[in-house]
C-alpha positions in Angstrom: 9.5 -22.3 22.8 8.7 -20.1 19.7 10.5 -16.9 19.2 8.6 -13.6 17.1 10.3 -12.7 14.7 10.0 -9.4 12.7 11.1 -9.4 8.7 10.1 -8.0 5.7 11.5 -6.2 2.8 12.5 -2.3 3.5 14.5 0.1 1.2 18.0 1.2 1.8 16.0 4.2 3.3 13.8 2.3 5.6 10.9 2.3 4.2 8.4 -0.5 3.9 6.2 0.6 1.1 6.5 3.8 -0.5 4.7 6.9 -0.5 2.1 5.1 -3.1 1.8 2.5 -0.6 3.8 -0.2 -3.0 6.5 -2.6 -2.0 6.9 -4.0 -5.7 10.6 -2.8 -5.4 11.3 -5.9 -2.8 12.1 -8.6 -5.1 9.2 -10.4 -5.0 9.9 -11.4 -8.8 13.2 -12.6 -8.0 13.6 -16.3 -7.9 16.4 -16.5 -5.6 15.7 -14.0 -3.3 11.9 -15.7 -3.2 13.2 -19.6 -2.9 15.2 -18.1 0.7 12.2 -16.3 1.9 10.6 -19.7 1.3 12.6 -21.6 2.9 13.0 -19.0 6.1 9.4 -19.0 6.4 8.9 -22.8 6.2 9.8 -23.8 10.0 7.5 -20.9 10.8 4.2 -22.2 11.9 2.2 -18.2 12.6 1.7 -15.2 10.9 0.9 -12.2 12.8 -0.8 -9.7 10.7 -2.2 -6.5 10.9 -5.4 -5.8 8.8 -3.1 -3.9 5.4 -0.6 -6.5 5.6 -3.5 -9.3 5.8 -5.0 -7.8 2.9 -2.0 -7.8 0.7 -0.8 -11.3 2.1 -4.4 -13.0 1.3 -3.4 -13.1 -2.2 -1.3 -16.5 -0.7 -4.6 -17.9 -0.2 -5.3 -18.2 -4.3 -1.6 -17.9 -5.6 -2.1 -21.8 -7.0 -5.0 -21.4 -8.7 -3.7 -19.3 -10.9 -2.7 -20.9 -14.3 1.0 -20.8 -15.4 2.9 -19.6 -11.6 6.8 -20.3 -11.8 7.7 -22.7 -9.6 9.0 -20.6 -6.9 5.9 -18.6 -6.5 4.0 -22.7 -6.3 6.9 -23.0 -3.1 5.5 -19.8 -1.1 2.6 -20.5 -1.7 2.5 -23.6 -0.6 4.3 -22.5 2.8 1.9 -19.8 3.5 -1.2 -22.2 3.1 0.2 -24.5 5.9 0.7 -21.7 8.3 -1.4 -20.4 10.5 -2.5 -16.7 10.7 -3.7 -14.3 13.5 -5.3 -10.9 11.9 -5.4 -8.0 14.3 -7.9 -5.7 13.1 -11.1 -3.8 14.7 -12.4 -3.2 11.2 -12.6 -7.0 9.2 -15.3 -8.6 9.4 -14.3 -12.1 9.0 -11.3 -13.7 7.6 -11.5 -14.9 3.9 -8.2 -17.3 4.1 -8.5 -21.0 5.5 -6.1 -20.9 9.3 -6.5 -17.5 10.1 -8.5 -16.1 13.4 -9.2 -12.9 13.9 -8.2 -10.8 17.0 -9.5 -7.3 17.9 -7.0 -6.0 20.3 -3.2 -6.7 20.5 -2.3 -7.5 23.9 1.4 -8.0 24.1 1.5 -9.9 26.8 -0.9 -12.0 25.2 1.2 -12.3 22.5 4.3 -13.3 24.3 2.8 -16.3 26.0 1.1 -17.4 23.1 4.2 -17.5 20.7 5.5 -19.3 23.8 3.8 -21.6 24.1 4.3 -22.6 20.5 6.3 -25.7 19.5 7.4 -22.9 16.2 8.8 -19.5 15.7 5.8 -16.9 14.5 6.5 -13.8 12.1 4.9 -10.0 13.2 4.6 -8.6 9.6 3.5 -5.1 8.5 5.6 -2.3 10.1 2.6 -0.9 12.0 1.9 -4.3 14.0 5.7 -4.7 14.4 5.9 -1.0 15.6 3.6 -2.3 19.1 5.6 -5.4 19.2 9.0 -4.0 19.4 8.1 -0.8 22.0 6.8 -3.8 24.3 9.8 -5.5 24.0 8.6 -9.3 22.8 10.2 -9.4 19.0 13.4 -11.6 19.7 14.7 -11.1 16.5 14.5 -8.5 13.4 15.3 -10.0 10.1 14.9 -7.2 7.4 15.4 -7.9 3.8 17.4 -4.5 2.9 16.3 -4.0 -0.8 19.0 -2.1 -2.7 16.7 0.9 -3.7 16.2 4.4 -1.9 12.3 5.4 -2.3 12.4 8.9 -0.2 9.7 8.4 1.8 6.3 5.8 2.9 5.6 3.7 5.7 8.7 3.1 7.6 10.2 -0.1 8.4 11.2 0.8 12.4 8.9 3.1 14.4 10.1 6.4 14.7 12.0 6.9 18.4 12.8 3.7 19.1 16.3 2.8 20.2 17.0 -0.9 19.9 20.3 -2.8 20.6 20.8 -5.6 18.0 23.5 -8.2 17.5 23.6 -9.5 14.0 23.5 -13.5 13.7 23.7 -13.9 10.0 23.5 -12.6 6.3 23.0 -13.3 3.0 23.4 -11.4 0.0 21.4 -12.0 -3.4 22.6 -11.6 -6.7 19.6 -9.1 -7.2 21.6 -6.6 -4.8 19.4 -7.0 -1.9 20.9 -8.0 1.5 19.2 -10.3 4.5 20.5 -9.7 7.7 19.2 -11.4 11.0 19.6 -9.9 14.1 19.2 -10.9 17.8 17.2 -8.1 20.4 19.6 -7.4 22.8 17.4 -7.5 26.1 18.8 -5.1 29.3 
């Protein structure tokens, strides 16, 4: 039985991206911190993406070809290829990377069964996908990477109102100063 999992980077602040709409300030260049997001994201077997975070993720779908990639941007890559992905979106016209289907409506009961089902776990990234996940109650675990940098405002990482009780399973620090932290959703 797969669980859905929610994780990405977010400032100190809680912000996903910034007011500019960039996330640059994750770590993303950081070849520790990308090596554990790597290897966190290997056992998962789905991506669940909304249209913005398929956009920006899609770049996965090219990474090798580029000439001269340090290694640990070859690993991602790599791990994202094998994955599949599920783009919600009512605008896209088709999806330009290999695995992916495209859905028009989330249904989150839909959802639930279908991760499921799975013989894997299945990631919900981009904040405004997760946001409809979590108020229906079907992410089993939030797994932010807390990025040590205040940016004052953007897209935030938790929808605004929404009370959730957590229990935290694990964490890592990197030597970059940003802090992983994996948390159970406490159901009532």
């Amino acid at each position: 039985m797969g669980r859905l999992i929610y994780s990405m980077f977010t400032s100190l602040d809680g912000y996903a991206s910034d007011t500019s709409g960039s996330s640059d300030w994750g770590g993303a260049t950081d070849a520790e911190l990308h090596d554990f997001v790597s290897e966190q994201t290997r056992p998962v077997g789905t991506y669940l993406y909304g249209r913005r975070m398929y956009d920006t993720m899609s770049y996965w779908e090219t990474a090798l070809d580029e000439p001269d990639q340090p290694e640990f941007v070859r690993r991602y890559a790599a791990v994202w290829q094998a994955a599949a992905k599920v783009v919600y979106s009512t605008t896209l016209d088709a999806p330009s990377t290999a695995r992916t289907t495209l859905e028009r409506t989330f249904d989150p009961e839909a959802v639930r069964a279908s991760v499921a089902a799975l013989d894997h776990d299945a990631t919900i990234d981009g904040p405004t996908l997760a946001a409809q996940a979590l108020r229906a109650g079907i992410v089993d675990e939030v797994q932010p990477y807390v990025a040590p940098v205040s940016v004052g405002g953007g897209l935030r990482f938790w929808p605004e109102g929404l009370r959730l009780d957590l229990e935290l399973l694990e964490e890592r620090r990197f030597g970059n100063g940003t802090l992983w932290l994996r948390y159970g959703v406490r159901r009532h």
